[in-house]
C-alpha positions as CSV (number, residue, x, y, z in Angstrom):
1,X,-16.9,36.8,2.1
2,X,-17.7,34.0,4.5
3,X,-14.7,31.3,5.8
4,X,-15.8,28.4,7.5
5,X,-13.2,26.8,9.8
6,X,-13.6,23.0,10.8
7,X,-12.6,22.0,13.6
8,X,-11.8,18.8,15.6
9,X,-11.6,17.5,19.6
10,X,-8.8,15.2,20.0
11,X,-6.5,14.3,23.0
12,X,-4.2,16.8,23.6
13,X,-0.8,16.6,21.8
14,X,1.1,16.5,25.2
15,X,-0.7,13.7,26.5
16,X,0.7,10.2,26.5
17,X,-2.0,8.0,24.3
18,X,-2.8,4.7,26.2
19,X,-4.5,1.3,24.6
20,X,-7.4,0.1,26.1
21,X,-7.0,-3.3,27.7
22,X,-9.3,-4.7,25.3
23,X,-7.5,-3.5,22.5
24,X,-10.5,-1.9,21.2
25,X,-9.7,1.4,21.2
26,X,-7.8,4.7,22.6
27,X,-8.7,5.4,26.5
28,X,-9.6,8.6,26.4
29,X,-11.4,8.9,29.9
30,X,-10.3,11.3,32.2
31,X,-8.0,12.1,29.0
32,X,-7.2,16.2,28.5
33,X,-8.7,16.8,25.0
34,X,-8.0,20.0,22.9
35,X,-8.5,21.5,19.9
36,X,-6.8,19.4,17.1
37,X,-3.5,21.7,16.2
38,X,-3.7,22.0,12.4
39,X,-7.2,23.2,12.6
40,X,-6.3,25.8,15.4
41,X,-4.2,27.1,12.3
42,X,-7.1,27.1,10.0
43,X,-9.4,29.2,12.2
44,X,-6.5,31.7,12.9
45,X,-6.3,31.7,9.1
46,X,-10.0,32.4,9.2
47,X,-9.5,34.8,11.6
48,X,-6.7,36.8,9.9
49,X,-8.7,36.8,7.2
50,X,-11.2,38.8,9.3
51,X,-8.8,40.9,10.1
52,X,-7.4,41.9,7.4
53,X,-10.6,42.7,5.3
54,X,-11.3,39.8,3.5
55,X,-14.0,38.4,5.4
56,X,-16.7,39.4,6.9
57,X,-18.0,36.3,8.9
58,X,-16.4,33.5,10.3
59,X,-18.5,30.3,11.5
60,X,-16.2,27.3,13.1
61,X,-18.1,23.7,12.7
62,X,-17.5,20.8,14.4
63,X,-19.0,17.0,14.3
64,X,-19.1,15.1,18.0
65,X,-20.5,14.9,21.0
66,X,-21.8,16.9,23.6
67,X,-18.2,18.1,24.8
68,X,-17.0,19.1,21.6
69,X,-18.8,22.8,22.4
70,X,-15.2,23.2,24.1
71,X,-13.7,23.0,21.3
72,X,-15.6,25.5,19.1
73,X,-15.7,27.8,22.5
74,X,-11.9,28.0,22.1
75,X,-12.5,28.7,18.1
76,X,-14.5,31.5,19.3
77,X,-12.0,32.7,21.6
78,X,-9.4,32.9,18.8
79,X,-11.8,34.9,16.2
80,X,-14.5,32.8,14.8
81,X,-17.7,34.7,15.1
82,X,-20.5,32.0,15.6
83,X,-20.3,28.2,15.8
84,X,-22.1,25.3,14.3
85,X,-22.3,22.0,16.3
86,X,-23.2,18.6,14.9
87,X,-23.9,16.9,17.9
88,X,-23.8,13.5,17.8
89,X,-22.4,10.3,20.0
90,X,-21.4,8.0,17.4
91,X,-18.4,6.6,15.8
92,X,-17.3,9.6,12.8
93,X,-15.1,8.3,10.2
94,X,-13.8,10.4,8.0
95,X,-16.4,9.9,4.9
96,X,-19.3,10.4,7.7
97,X,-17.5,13.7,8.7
98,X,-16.8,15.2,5.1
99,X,-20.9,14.6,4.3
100,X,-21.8,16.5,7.3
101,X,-19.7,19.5,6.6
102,X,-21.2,19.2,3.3
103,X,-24.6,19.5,4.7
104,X,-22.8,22.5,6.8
105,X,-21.6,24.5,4.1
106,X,-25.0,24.2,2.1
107,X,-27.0,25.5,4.8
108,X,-23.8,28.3,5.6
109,X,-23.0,29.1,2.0
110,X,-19.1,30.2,2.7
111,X,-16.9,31.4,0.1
112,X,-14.2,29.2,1.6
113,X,-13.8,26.0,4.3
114,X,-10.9,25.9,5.7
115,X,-9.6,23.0,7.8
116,X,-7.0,21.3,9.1
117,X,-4.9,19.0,6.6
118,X,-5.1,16.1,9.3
119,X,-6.4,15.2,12.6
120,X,-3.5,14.4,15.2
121,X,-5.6,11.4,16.9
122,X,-6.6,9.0,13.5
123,X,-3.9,10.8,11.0
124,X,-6.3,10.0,8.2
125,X,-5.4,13.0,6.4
126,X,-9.1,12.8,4.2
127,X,-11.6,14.9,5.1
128,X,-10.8,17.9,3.3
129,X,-9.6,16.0,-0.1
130,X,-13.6,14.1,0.4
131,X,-15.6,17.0,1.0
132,X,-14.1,18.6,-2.1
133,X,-14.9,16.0,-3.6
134,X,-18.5,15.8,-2.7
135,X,-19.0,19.6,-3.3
136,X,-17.1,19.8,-6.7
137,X,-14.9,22.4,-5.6
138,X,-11.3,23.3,-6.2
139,X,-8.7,22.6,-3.2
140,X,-5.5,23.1,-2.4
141,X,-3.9,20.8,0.5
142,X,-1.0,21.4,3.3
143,X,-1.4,25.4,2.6
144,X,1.5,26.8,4.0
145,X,0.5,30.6,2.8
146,X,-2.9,31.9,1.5
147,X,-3.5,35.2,-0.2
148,X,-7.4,36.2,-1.7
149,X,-7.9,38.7,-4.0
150,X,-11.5,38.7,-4.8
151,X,-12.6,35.6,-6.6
152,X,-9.0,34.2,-6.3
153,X,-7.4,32.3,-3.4
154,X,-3.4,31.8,-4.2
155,X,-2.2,29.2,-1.8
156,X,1.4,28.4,-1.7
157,X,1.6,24.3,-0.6
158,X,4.1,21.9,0.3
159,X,5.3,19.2,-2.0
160,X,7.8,16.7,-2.0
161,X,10.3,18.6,-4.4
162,X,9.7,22.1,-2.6
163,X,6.4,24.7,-2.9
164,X,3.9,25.0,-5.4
165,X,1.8,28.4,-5.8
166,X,-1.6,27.4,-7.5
167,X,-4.7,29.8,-8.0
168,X,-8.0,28.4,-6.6
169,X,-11.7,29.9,-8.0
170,X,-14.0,30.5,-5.0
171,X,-16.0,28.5,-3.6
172,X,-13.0,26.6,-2.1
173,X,-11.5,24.4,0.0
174,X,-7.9,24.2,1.7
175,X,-6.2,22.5,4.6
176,X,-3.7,23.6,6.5
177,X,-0.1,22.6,7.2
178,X,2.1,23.6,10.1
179,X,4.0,26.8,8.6
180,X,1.0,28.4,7.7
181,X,1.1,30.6,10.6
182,X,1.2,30.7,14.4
183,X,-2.3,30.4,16.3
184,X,-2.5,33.8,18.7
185,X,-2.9,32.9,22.4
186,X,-5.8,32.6,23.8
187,X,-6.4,35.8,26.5
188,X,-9.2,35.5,29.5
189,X,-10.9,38.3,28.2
190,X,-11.0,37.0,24.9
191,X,-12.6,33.5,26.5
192,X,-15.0,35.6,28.1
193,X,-16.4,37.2,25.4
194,X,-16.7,34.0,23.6
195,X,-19.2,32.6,26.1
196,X,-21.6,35.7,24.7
197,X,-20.9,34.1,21.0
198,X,-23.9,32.3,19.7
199,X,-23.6,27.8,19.3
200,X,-26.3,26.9,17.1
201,X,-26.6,23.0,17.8
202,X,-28.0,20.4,15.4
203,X,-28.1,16.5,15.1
204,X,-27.1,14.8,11.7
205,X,-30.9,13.5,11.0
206,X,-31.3,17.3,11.2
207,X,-29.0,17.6,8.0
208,X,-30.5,14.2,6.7
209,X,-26.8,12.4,6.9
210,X,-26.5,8.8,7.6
211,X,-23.2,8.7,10.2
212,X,-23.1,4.9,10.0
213,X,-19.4,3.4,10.2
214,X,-18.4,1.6,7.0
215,X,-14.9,0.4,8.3
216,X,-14.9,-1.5,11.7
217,X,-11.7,-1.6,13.6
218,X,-10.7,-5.0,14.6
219,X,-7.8,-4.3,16.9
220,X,-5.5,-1.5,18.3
221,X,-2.3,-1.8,19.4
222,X,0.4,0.0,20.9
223,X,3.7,-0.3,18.7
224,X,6.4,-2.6,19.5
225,X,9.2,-1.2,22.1
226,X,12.5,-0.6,20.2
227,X,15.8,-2.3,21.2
228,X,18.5,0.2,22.8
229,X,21.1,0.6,20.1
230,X,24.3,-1.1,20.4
231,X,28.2,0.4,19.7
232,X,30.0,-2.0,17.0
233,X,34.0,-2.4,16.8
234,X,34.0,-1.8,13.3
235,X,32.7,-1.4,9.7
236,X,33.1,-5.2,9.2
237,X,30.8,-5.9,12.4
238,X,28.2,-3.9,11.5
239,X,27.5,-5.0,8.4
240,X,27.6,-9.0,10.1
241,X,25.1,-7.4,12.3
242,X,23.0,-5.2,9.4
243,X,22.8,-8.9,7.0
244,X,22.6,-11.0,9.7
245,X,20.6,-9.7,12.9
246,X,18.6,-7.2,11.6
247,X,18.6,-8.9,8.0
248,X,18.0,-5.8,6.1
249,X,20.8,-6.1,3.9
């Protein structure tokens, strides 16, 4: 079986985001950027999958621009066996990102894609639920455990009320939550050997995808500062101040 993993470069989850003065965008110059965290999870899903038998080849994907090969290098570190870049400089929206991985996965022919159930820097939380779409397969979203047993993927996911176990016919897709597992550390020799790994690079007119933007952003702001909290006498004053300061009651 071939697993594709997706992957994404976003600013690293430890780094302070800052607003352009503009208000245009992010500033993400001289920024650290990493791998986004859920799909770190998918490709050491993809990995352990590897591992344990179930696949034979592992190819990590990803859609951006010339520094995103960082990104799939550290996918290669973890376990992924080759990489796939979509090079391109402009603007991805989700949409735009799910039709080039749909391109991928015709020209890779996986069994399963696995990706991350949201990217940390737009939390748009779509491209999995699209690309399904577009490839009428079955998914399964915010997998939280993953078992194959040949044709059949049972994924255990998170719901509001508690888990849900549902059995999947591959080809499928399924993105990642948090408590599906622990991404291994990355070791030096391990980086090394990813260097050796081959990055087959392509542009989306190569896969005949239009990337244009169909939502425009018209402004991005940084939210408002909250008030420090305030001690209150008694039952009688807070609710003054609940109804009558903070008028939610």
């Amino acid at each position: 079986m071939k697993v594709m993993a997706a992957v994404k470069r976003v600013v690293d989850y430890n780094v302070k985001v800052r607003v352009k003065a503009d208000q245009t965008g992010v500033d993400i110059s001289n920024v650290k950027m990493s791998m986004n965290p859920f799909d770190e999870i998918a490709v050491e899903a993809a990995t352990r999958l590897k591992e344990s038998g179930h696949a034979s080849d592992v190819v990590a994907v990803t859609c951006g621009p010339t520094q995103s090969a960082e990104t799939l290098r550290t996918a290669l570190a973890i376990g992924a066996d080759r990489a796939l870049h979509i090079q391109t400089d402009a603007e991805l929206q989700p949409l735009a990102v799910a039709r080039l991985l749909k391109a991928a996965v015709e020209r890779e022919r996986p069994q399963l894609v696995i990706l991350g159930k949201q990217a940390i820097d737009d939390d748009a939380g779509q491209t999995g639920q699209l690309l399904a779409a577009l490839l009428d397969w079955p998914q399964a979203t915010f997998a939280s455990a993953i078992d194959i047993k040949g044709d059949v993927a049972t994924v255990t996911r998170e719901v509001d009320g508690g888990l849900e176990v549902i059995e999947l016919d591959l080809p499928a897709i399924v993105t990642t939550d948090l408590r599906l597992n622990e991404p291994r550390y990355v070791t030096l020799p391990n980086i090394m050997k990813a260097k050796k790994k081959p990055v087959e690079t392509v542009t989306p007119a190569d896969l005949s995808v239009d990337v244009t933007p169909r939502l425009k952003t018209l402004k991005v702001i940084e939210p408002a500062v909250r008030k420090a909290g305030v001690r209150v006498a008694d039952f009688t004053t807070l609710i003054d101040k609940l109804k009558n300061e903070a008028k939610v009651i």
